[in-house]
C-alpha positions in Angstrom: 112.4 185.2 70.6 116.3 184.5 70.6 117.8 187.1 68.1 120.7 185.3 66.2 124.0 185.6 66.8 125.5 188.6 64.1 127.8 187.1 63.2 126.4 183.3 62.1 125.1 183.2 58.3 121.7 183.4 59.8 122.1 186.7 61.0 124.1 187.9 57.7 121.2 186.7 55.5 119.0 188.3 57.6 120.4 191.6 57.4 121.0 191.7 53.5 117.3 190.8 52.8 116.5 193.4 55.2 118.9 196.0 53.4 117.3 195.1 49.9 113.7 195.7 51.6 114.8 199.1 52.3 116.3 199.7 48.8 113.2 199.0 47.1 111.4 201.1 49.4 113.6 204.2 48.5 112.9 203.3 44.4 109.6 203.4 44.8 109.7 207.0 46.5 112.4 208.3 44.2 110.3 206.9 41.3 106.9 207.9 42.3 105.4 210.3 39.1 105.2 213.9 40.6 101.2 214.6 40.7 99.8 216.2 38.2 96.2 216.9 36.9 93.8 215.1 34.3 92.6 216.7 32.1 88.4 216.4 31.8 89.2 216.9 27.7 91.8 214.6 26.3 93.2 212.5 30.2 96.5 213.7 29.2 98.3 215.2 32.3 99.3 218.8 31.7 102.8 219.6 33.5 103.1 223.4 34.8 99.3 223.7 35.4 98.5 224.7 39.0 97.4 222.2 41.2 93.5 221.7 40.8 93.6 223.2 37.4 93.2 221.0 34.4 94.8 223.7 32.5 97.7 225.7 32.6 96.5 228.9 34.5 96.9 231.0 31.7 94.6 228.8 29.7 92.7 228.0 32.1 91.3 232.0 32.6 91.0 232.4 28.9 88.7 229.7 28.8 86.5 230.7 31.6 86.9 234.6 29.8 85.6 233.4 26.6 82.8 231.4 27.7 82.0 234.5 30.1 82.3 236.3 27.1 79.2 234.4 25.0 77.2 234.7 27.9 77.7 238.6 28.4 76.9 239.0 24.7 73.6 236.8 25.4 73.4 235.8 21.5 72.8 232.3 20.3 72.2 231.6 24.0 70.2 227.7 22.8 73.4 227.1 21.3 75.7 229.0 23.7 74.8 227.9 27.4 74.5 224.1 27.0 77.9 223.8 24.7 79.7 226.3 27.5 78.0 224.3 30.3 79.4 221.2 29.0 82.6 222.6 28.0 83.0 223.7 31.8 81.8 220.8 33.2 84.0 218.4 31.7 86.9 220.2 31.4 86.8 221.6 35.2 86.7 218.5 38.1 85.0 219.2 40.9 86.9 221.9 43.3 87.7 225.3 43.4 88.5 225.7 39.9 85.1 224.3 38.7 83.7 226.8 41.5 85.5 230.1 40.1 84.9 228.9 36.3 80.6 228.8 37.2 80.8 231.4 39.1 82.4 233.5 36.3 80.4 232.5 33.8 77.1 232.9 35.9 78.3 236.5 36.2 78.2 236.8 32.4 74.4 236.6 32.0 73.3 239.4 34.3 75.8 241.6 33.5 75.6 241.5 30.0 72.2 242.2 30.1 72.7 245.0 32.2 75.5 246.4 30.8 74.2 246.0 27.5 71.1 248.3 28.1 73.7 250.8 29.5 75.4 250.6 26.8 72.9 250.4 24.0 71.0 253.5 25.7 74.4 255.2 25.5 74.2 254.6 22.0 70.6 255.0 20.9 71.2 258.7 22.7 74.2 260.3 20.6 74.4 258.1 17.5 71.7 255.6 15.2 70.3 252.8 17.2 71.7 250.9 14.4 74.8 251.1 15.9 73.6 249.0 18.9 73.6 246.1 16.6 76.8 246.4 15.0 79.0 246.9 18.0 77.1 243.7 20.0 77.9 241.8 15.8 82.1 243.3 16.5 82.1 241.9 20.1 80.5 238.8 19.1 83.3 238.3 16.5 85.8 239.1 19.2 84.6 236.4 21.5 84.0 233.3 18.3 88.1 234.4 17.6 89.2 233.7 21.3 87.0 230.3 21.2 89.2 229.1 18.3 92.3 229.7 20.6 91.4 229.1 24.2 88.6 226.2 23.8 89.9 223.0 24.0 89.2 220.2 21.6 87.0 217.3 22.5 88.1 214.1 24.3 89.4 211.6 21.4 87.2 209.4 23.0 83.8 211.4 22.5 81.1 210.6 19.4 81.8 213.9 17.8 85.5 213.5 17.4 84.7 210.2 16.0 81.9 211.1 13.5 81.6 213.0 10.8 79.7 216.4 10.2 77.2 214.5 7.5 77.0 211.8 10.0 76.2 214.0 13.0 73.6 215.6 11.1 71.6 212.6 10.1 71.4 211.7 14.0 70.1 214.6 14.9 66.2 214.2 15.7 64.8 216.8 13.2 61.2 215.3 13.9 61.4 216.0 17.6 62.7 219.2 16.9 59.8 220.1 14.7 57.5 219.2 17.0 59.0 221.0 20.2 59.1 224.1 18.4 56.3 223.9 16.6 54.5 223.4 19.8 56.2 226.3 21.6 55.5 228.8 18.7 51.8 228.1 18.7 52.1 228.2 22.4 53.6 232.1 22.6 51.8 232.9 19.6 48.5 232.7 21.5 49.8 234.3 24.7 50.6 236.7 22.7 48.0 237.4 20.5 45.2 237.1 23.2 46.5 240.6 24.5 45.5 241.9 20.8 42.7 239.9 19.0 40.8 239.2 22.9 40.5 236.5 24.8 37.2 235.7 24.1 38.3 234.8 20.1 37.9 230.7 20.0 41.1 230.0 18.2 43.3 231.3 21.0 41.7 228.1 22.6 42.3 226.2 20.1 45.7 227.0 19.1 46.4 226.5 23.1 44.9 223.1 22.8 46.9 222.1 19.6 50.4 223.5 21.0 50.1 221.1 24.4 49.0 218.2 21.8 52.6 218.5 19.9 54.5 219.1 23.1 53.1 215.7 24.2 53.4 214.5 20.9 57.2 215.6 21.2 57.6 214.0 24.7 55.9 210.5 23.6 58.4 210.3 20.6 61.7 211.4 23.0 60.7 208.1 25.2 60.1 206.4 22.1 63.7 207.2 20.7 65.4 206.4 24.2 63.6 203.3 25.0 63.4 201.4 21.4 66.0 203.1 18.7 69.7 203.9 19.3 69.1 207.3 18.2 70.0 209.7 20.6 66.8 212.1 21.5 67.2 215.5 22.1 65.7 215.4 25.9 66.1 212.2 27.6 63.1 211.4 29.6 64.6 209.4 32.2 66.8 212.4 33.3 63.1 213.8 35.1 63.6 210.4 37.3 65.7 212.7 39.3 63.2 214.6 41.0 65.6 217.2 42.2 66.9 217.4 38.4 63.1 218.3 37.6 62.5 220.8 40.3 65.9 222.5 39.3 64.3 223.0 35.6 61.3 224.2 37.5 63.2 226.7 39.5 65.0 227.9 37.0 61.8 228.4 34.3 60.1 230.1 37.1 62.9 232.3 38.8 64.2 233.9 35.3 60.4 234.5 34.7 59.7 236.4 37.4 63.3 238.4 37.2 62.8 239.3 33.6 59.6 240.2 33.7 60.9 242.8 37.0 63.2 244.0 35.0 60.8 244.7 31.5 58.3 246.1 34.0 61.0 248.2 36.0 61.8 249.5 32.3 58.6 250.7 31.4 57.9 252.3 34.8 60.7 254.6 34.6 60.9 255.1 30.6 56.8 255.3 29.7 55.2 256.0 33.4 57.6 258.6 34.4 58.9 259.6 31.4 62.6 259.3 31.4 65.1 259.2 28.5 66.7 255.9 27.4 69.6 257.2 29.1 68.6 258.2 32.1 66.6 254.5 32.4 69.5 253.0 31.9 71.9 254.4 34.6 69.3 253.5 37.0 70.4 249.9 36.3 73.7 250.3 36.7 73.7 249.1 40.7 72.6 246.2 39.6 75.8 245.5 37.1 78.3 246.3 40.4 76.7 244.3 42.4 76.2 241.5 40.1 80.6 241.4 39.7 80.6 241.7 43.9 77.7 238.8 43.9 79.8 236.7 41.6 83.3 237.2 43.5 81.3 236.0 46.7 79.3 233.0 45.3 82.7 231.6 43.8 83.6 231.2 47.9 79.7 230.7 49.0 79.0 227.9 46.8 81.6 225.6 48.4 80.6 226.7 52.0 76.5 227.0 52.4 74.0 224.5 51.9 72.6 224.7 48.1 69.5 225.0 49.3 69.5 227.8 51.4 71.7 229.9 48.8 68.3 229.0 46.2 66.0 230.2 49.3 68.0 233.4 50.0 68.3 234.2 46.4 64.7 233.8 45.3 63.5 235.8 48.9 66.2 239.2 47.9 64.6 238.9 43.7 60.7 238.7 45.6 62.0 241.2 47.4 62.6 243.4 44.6 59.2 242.6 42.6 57.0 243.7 45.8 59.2 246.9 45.9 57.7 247.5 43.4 54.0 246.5 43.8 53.3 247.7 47.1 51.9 251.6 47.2 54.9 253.7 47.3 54.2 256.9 45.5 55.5 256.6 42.2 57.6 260.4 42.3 59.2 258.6 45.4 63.1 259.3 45.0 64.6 256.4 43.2 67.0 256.0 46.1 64.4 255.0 48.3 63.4 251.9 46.6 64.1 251.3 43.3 68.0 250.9 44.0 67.3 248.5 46.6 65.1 246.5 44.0 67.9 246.4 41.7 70.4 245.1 44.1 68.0 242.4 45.3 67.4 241.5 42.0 71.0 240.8 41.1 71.6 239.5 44.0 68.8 236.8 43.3 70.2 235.9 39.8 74.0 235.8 40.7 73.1 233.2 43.2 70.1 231.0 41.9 72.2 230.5 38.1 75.8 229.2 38.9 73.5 227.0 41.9 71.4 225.9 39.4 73.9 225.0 37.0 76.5 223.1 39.1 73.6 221.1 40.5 73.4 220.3 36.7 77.1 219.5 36.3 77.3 217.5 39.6 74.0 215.5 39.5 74.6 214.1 35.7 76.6 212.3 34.3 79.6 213.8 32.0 77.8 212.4 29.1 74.4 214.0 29.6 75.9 217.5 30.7 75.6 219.5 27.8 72.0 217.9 27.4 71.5 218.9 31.1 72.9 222.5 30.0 70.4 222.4 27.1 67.5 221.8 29.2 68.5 224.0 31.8 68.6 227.0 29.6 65.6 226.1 27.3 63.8 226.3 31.1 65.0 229.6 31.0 63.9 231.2 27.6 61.2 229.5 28.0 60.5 231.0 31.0 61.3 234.0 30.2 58.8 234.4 27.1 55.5 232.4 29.0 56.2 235.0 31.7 56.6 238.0 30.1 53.2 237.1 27.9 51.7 236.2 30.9 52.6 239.1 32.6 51.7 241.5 29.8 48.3 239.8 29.9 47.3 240.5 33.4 49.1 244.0 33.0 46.6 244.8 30.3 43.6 243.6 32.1 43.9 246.0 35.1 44.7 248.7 32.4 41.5 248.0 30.7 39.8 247.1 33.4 40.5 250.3 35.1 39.7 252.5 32.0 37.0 251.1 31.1 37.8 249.1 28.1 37.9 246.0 26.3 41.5 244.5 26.4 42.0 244.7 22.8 41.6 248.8 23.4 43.6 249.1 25.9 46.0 251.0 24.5 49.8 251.8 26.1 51.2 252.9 29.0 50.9 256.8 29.8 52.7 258.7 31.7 51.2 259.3 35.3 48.5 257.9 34.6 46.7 255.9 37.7 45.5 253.2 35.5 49.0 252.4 34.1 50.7 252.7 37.5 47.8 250.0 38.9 48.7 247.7 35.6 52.1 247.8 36.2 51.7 246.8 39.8 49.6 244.1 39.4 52.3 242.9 37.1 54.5 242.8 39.9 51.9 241.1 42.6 52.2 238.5 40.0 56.2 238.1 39.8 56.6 238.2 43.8 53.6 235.3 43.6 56.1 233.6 41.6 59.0 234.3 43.8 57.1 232.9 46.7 56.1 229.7 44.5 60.4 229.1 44.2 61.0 229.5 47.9 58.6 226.9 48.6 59.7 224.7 45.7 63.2 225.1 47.2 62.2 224.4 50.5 60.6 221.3 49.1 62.3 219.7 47.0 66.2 221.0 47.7 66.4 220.7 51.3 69.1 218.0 52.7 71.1 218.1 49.2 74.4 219.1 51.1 76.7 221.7 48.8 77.0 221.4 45.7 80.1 223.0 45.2 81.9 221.2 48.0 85.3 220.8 47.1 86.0 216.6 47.0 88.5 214.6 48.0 91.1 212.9 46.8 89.6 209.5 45.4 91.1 206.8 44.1 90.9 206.8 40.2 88.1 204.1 40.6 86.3 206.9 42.3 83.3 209.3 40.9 84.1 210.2 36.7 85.7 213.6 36.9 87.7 213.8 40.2 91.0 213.2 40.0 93.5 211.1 41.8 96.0 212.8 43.4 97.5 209.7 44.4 100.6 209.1 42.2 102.4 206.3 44.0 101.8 202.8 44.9 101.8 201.4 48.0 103.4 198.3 49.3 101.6 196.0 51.9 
């Protein structure tokens, strides 16, 4: 093509439109908004927060401290883990920040339970056990003071900020909460009563029977609710579409079974079988409580790095680990160096890695709306777990007791020191957590494999992307 001559008009027009071209390229750089972050509370952009924060830094670690904080003290936990859950998960987008603040908070659980029998065995050994209580009431006051401060308030956009307190409380589902725990009580009661009254009485049966008639009673009326009233249930029923949703509730019911029932049995080898002091049983935990902070620093890097479900597998092979350390025939006056320090870093290890899995699987795989539900659920699998598998536990543990002395289960009596029959009771116990254990590593190998990493760090997206990653993309572009 003939360029045109510079100096006809042609060739002057030519050159001013291209000079303008250029000018509005230059506004739109010079006028491009610096980037900043979303917030997952309000949308508002925060200016001065670190990139990948939400929050200004400072905020940002009194948040994660606070929640932390509930879950060390372990009180109020239905109401605690699915409100910090939620509060983490929409708060936090997905990336390293979201990573650290799960991480942290996963930490809180173990530790405080840990901890806490340090320190309440400290107590209980130089002052009242009273005391116990009122020093976990002063820190729990510490902690509800930093949530006024550091918690941030709800999205303007969200049903509580827009309801009342008498208008929240009339949608609440008080039925289905009658009948869930209704259900559950009669449920526990006759695990736990069997141990006492025998297991040949008919109405264990029968309470058994009418516990599973109001827990599908309670499920019926949740799909019910979901499917025909704009109520909101208290468990959505379509969230168990998601098979990997379900087996993550399953996991977690199961794994936190089998952990707390180590750690109970652990507990009454080393205080009633060999006859140890409070104190002394409680410094023999304290590995666990190191390694659960050094398990929680490394998961916060792990989680973003390794396949989700081969952190599950690992985790739940080190806590079986730890349950058939202490089944298998060691003889008991073994030093406690030899294998029950090794069982209590496995164990650690096992929680510290299946919980802030477990949970970011929960924040990633629903949506922001159903989080804190997802939270609920997550930790009802736990307590719940907890409580079938300690009864259960107890019940077999009793058995072989009796069994081995010669007596009906309701005569069992307790655990004595050195005594073969409470050694082979407190074993069997532990055959049947490191069952369980093997029952979550096949579970995880079945139903998690191929799910990626679930704390992979995202990227950039254009704000018609996933709900809760931001755009980092703060200028237009011209074709």
């Amino acid at each position: 093509m003939v360029r045109p001559n510079r100096g006809t008009p042609s060739a002057l027009l030519e050159e001013k439109k291209t000079e303008a071209h250029h000018q509005d390229d230059e506004t739109v750089k010079d006028n491009a908004r610096p980037q900043s972050v979303t917030s997952g509370t309000g949308g508002e952009e925060i200016d001065g927060s670190k990139p990948g924060l939400p929050l200004p830094k400072a905020r940002a670690i009194a948040l994660v401290a606070t929640v932390t904080g509930a879950s060390f003290l372990n009180k109020g936990a239905a109401a605690n883990v699915p409100t910090a859950i939620g509060i983490l998960g929409t708060t936090f987008p997905p990336g390293k920040a979201k990573n650290y603040a799960f991480s942290a908070y996963a930490a809180g659980a173990p530790l405080g339970s840990v901890l806490g029998n340090l320190i309440a065995g400290i107590i209980a050994s130089y002052a009242n056990w009273r005391w116990v209580f009122g020093a976990t009431g002063g820190l729990a006051i510490a902690v509800t003071a930093a949530g006024i401060f550091c918690i941030p308030p709800p999205p303007p956009d969200s049903v509580s900020s827009k309801k009342s307190t008498a208008s929240l409380l009339k949608d609440i589902d008080w039925i289905g909460g009658f009948l869930v725990t209704a259900g559950l009580l009669a449920f526990m009661f006759a695990l736990t009563q069997g141990n006492v009254v025998g297991w040949s009485t008919v109405w264990i049966y029968m309470l058994i029977v009418i516990a599973f008639l109001l827990l599908g009673i309670f499920v019926t009326w949740q799909w019910y609710q979901e499917r025909h009233t704009t109520r909101a249930p208290l468990m959505k029923v379509s969230m168990f579409k998601n098979r990997r949703f379900s087996a993550a509730l399953a996991i977690m019911g199961t794994f936190f079974g089998y952990f707390n029932d180590f750690i109970f049995l652990a507990t009454f080898f080393w205080q009633d079988f060999q006859g140890l002091s409070a104190l002394q049983t409680t410094l023999r935990f304290i590995p666990t409580g190191a390694t659960g902070f050094i398990v929680a620093f490394i998961m916060s890097h792990l989680v973003s790095r390794l396949p989700t479900w081969m952190l599950l597998l690992f985790g739940n092979f080190a806590a079986s680990m730890s349950c058939l350390l202490f089944s298998i025939p060691i003889p008991p006056d073994t030093s406690y160096f030899a294998f029950g320090f090794p069982a209590m870093i496995l164990s650690v290890i096992g929680a510290d890695i299946s919980w802030p899995c477990l949970t970011l699987f929960t924040s990633k795989s629903l949506p922001q709306a159903d989080q804190a539900m997802g939270g609920a659920l997550i930790n009802a699998m736990g307590q719940i777990g907890r409580s079938v598998g300690l009864a259960v536990t107890t019940a077999i543990q009793t058995g072989v007791m009796a069994s081995q002395r010669g007596l009906p289960v309701e005569q069992s009596g307790s655990i004595e020191a050195w005594e073969p029959a409470s050694l082979a009771g407190l074993r069997a116990g532990n055959w049947f957590n490191f069952g369980l254990g093997v029952f979550c590593m096949a579970l995880v190998a079945i139903s998690f494999r191929g799910t990626g990493t679930v704390g992979k760090i995202a990227k950039p997206v254009s704000s018609d992307g996933e709900e809760g990653i931001m755009n980092e993309e703060g200028t237009s572009r011209r074709s």
